[in-house]
C-alpha positions in Angstrom: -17.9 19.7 3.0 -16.5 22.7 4.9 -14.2 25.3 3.9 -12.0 24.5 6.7 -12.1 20.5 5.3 -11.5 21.3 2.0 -8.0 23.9 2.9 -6.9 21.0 5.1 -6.9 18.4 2.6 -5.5 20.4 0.0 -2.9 21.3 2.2 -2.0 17.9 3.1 -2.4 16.7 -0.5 0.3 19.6 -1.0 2.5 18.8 2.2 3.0 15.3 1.1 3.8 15.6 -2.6 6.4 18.2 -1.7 8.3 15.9 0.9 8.2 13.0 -1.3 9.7 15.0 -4.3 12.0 17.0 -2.1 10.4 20.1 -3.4 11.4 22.3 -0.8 13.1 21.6 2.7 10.3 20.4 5.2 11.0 23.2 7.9 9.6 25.8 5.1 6.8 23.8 4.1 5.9 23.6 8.0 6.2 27.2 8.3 4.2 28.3 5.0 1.1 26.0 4.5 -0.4 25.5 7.4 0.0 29.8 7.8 -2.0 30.2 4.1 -4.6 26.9 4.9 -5.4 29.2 8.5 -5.3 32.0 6.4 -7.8 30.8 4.1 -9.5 29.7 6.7 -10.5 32.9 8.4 -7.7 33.4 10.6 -5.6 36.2 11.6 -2.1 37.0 12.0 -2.4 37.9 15.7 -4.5 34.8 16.4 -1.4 32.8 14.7 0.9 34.3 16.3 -0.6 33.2 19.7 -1.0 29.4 18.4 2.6 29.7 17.1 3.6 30.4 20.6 1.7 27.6 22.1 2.8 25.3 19.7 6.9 26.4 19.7 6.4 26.0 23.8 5.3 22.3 23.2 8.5 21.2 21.6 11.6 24.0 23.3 11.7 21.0 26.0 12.8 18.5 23.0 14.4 20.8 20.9 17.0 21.4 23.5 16.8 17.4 24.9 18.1 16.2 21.0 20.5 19.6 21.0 22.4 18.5 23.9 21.9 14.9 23.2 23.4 15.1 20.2 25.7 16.9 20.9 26.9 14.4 23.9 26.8 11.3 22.2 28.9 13.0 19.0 31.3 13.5 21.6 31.2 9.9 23.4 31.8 9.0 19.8 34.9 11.0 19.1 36.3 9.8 22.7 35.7 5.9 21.2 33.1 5.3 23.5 31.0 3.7 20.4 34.6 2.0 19.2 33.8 -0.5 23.1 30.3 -1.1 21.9 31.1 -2.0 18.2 33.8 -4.2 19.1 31.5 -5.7 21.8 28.6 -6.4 19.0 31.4 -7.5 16.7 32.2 -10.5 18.8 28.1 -11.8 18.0 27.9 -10.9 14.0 29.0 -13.3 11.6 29.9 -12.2 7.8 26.4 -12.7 7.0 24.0 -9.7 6.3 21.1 -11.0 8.2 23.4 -11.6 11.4 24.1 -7.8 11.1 20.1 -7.1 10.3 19.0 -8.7 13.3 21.3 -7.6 15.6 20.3 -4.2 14.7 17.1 -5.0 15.6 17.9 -6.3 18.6 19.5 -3.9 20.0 17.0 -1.2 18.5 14.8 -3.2 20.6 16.2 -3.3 23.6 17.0 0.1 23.8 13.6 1.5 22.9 12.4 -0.5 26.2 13.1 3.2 27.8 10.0 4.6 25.7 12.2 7.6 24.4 12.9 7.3 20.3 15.8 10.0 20.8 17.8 7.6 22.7 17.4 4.7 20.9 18.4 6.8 17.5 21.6 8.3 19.9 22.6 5.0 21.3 22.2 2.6 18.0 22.5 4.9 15.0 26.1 5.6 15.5 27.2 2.2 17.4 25.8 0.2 14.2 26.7 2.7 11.4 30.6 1.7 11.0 29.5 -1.6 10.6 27.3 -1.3 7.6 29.2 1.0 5.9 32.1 -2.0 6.1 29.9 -4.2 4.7 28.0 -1.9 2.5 24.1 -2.3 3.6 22.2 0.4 3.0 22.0 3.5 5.4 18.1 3.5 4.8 17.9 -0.2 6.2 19.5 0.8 9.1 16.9 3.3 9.9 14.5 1.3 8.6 15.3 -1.9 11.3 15.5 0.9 14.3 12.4 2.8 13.2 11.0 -1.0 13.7 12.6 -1.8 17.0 11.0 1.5 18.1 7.6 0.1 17.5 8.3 -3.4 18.9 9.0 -2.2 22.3 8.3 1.4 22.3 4.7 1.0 23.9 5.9 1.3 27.7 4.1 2.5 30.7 6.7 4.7 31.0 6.5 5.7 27.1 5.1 8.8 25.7 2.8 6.8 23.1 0.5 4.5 25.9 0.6 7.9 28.2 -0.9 10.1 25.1 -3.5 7.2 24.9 -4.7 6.9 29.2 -4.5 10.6 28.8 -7.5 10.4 26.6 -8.9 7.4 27.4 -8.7 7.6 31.5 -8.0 3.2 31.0 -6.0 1.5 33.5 -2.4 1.8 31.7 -1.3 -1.7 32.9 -4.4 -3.3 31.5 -3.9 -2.3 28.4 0.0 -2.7 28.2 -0.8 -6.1 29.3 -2.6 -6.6 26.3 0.0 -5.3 24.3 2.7 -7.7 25.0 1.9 -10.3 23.1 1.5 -8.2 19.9 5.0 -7.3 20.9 6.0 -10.9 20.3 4.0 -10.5 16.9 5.9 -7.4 15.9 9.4 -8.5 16.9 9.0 -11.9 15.1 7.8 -10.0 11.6 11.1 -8.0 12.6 13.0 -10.9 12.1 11.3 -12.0 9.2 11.5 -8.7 7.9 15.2 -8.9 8.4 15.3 -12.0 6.4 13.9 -10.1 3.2 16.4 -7.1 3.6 19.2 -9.2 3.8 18.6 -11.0 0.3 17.6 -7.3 -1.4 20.9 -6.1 0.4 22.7 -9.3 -0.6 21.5 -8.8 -4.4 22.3 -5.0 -3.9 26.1 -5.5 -3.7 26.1 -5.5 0.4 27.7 -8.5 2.2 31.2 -9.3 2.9 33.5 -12.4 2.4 34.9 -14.0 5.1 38.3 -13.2 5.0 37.6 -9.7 4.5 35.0 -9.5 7.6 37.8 -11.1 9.9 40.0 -8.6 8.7 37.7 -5.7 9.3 36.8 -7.0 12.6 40.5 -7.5 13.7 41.0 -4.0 12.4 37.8 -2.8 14.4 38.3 -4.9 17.4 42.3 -4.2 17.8 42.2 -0.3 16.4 45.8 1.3 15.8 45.0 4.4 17.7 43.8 3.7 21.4 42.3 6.7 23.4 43.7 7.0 27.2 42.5 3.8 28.5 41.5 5.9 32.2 39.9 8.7 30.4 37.8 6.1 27.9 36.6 4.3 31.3 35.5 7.5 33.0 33.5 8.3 29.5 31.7 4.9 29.4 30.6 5.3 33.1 29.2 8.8 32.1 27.7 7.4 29.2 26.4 4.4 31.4 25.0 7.0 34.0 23.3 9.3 31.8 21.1 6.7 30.4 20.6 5.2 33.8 19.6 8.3 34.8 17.2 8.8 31.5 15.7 5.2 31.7 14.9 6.0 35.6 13.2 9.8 35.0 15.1 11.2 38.3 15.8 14.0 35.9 14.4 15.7 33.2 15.7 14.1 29.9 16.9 17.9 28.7 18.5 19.2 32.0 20.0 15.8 32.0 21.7 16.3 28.9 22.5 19.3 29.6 24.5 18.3 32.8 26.4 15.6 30.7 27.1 17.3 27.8 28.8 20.4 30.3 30.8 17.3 32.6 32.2 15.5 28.7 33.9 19.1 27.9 35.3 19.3 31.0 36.8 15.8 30.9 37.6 16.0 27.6 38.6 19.2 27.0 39.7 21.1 29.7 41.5 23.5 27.2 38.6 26.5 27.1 39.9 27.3 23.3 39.6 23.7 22.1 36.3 23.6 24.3 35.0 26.6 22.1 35.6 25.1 19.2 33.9 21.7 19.4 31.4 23.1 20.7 30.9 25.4 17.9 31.7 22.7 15.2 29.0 20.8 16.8 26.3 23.8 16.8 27.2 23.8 13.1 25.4 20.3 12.7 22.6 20.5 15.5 20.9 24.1 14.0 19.4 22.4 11.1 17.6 20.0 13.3 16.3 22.5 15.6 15.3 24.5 12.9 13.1 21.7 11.9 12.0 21.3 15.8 10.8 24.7 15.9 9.0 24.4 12.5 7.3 21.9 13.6 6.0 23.8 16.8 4.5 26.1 14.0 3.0 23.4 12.3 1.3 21.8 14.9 0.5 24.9 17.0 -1.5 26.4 13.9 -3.2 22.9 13.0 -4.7 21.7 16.5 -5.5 25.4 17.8 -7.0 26.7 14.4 -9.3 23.3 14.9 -8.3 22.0 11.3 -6.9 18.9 12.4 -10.2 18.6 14.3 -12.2 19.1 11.8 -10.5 16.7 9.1 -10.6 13.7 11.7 -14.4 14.6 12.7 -15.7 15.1 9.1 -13.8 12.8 7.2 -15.2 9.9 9.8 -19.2 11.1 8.9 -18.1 9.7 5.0 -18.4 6.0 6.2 -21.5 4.8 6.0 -23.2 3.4 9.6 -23.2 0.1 8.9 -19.6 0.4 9.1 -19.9 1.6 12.3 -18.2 -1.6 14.6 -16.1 -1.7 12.5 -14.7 2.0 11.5 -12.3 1.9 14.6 -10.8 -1.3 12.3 -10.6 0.1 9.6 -9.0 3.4 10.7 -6.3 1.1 13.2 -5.5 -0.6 9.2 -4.4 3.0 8.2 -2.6 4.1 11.3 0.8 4.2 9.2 0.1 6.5 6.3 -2.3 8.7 9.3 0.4 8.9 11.5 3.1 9.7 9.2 0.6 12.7 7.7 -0.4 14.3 11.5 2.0 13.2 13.6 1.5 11.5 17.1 0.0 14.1 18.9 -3.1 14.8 16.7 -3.1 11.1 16.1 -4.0 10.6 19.8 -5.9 13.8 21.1 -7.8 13.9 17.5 -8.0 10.7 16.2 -8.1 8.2 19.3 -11.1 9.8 21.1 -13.0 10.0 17.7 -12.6 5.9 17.4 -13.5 5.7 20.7 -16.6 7.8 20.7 -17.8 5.8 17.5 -16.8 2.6 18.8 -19.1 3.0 22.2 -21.7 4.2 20.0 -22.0 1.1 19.1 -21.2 -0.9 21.9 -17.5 -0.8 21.3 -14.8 -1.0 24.2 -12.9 1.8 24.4 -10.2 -0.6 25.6 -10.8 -2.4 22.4 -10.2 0.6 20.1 -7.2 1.5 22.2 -5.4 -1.3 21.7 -6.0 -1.4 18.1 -4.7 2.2 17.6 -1.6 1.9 19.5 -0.2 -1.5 18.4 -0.9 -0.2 14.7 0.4 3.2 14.9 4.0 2.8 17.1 5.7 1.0 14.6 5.6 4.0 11.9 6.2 6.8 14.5 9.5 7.3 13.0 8.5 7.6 9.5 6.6 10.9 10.1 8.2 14.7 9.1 6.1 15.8 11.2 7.5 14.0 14.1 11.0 15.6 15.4 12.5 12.5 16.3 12.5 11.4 12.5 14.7 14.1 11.8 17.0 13.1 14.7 17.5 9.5 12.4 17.5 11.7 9.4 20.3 13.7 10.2 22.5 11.3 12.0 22.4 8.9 8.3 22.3 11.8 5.9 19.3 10.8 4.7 16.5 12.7 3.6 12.9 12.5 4.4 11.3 10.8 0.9 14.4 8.7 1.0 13.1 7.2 4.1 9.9 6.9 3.1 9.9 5.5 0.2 12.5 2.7 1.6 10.3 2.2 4.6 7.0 2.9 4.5 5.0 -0.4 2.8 7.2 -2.7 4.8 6.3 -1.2 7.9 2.9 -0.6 6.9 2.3 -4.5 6.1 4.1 -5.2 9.6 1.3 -3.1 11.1 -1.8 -4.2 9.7 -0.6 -7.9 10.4 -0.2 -6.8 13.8 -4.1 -6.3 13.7 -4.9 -8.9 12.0 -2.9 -11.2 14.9 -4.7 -9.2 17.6 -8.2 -10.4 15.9 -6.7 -13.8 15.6 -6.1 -14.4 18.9 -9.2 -12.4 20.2 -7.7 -9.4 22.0 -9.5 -7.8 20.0 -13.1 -9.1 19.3 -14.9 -8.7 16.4 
């Protein structure tokens, strides 16, 4: 075992203890162990300061995408954009938990169909959040049931997660999202069952509402007492309707985009410059600490992947299996794509991980197709369960959650959804053994 092996699993032994007993805030830890495990290592300060700088330009782009987002859609909220869209879901939930469970899913799903996680979390979080804290289901299940819907219909051509995977692979994308769909199916109808299960632990939890109580909150939601200007509302909702026409579509790029909205919902909303100033600043107040963690995490992974340890981890850690294992190590690390993923994040997970599989795979007569389709399908649905993934801290921050609250609420249910998901893609032989 190297010494560069060794620092990395120590450091990741350390990393996750500390998030799951909220030792420290994650943006320090990002900042302080992966500097000492280069340290360690053999690495300078100058040469760090160099990945640092490669790794903070890889996430500016979506650092200032879920700045301006977020700042947008807390807006749209405060104009009662969100007030139309829960009164329009309303009108399909009954008083019954599981109506509300499964609509969240739903919609999570249908929203993720864009490929982009930040959206979804902007679009659903606060449409669905009144709603459950009405009824009293838990803020976690909520994030649980999107970070879900993420990984139902997340894998897109159009999606970051299948385009990290070509990139490597140099497959024909539809191919392999063709393959994909009917896992889809699989994933979304464990969603529903999965829905099923939260509802009862909600409904023993003290969640739920009576009937006469839910038809009271949903007159009181669907006929409020105060009523924004009916014109200004419209001209909102069709900005709020374009902007994510415009995001689906790509004709702009998703942070100039926001950018542009953000700058046209102050002028329409406040054209007072003082009142302007002030939102705006009332807003900053709540975005810093999640681009703090943005740019933390630019440390984090700009030290790990150009330092090599993330390299060296995947590559070593692999040699421990033992050959006759070989068909079937790509398996066995697709099982494990949860608790992987939520460790190194999506990027390392596909330019360290996936070409390892596939290089072991063809060496023994493996498809790289094969392997592919088995390390997407697995790893999509826990995207949003990793710290070291920035939209997690998107979800994190809209709920008030923290991150080992989130995991600890999520992580076996979603890691059980995932290995079934393999174990269906066996089954029905789109992936032979």
């Amino acid at each position: 075992m190297s010494l560069m092996l060794i620092t990395g699993i120590v450091m990741f032994i350390v990393l996750t203890w500390c998030l799951l007993k909220n030792t420290f805030p994650p943006g320090i830890l990002f900042i302080i162990l992966p500097t000492v495990a280069a340290l360690v290592c053999g690495f300078g300060f100058k040469e760090l300061g160099e990945y640092v700088a490669l790794g903070l330009k890889s996430v500016v782009g979506t650092a200032t995408l879920v700045a301006f987002s977020a700042m947008f859609f807390t807006l749209m909220k405060e104009a009662g954009v969100f007030d139309v869209i829960v009164r329009f879901i309303l009108r399909f939930v009954t008083p019954s938990t599981f109506s509300v469970l499964l609509a969240t899913l739903v919609i999570a799903s249908i929203c993720s169909l864009d490929g982009n996680a930040y959206a979804t979390l902007l679009v659903t979080v606060p449409a669905l959040l009144p709603i459950y804290e009405k009824m009293n289901i838990s803020k976690k299940t909520l994030l649980l049931l999107v970070t879900v819907g993420v990984g139902v219909t997340g894998i897109t051509p159009w999606g970051g997660s299948l385009n990290r995977a070509i990139a490597v692979t140099h497959l024909d994308i539809l191919e392999v999202y063709y393959k994909l769909l009917p896992l889809q199916g699989v994933l979304f109808v464990l969603g529903i069952i999965l829905c099923w299960y939260m509802a009862r632990v909600e409904n023993r939890s003290g969640s739920g509402i009576t009937p006469e109580a839910f038809h009271i909150m949903r007159q009181e939601m669907l006929n409020p007492t105060h009523s924004p200007n009916p014109w200004l509302l419209k001209l909102n909702f069709a900005l709020v309707i374009a902007t994510i026409v415009i995001l689906v579509s790509g004709w702009v790029a998703g942070n100039f985009l926001f950018m542009i909205a953000f700058s046209l919902a102050v002028i329409i909303n406040y054209p007072d410059a003082k009142k302007a100033q002030q939102k705006i600043k009332e807003y900053a107040v709540t975005i810093f600490p999640v681009i703090v963690i943005f740019l933390t995490i630019g440390v984090f992974v700009g030290i790990l992947q150009n330092t090599g340890i993330i390299k060296v981890l995947v590559n070593e850690l692999a040699e421990i299996f033992p050959t006759s294992l070989g068909p079937y190590l790509y398996l066995i690390l697709a099982a494990f794509s949860v608790p992987i993923v939520i460790l190194i994040g999506s990027d390392a997970f596909y330019f360290a991980l996936l070409p390892l599989a596939v290089g072991l795979g063809q060496s023994f007569n493996v498809s790289p197709l094969h392997v592919t389709i088995a390390m997407l399908i697995t790893e999509q649905i826990g995207l949003l369960l990793s710290p070291v993934i920035p939209a997690t801290h998107l979800g994190l921050s809209l709920l008030g959650l923290r991150v080992d609250e989130h995991v600890r609420h999520s992580m076996m249910k979603v890691w059980i959804m995932s290995v079934c998901a393999l174990l269906a893609a066996i089954t029905f032989n789109i992936i032979p053994v």
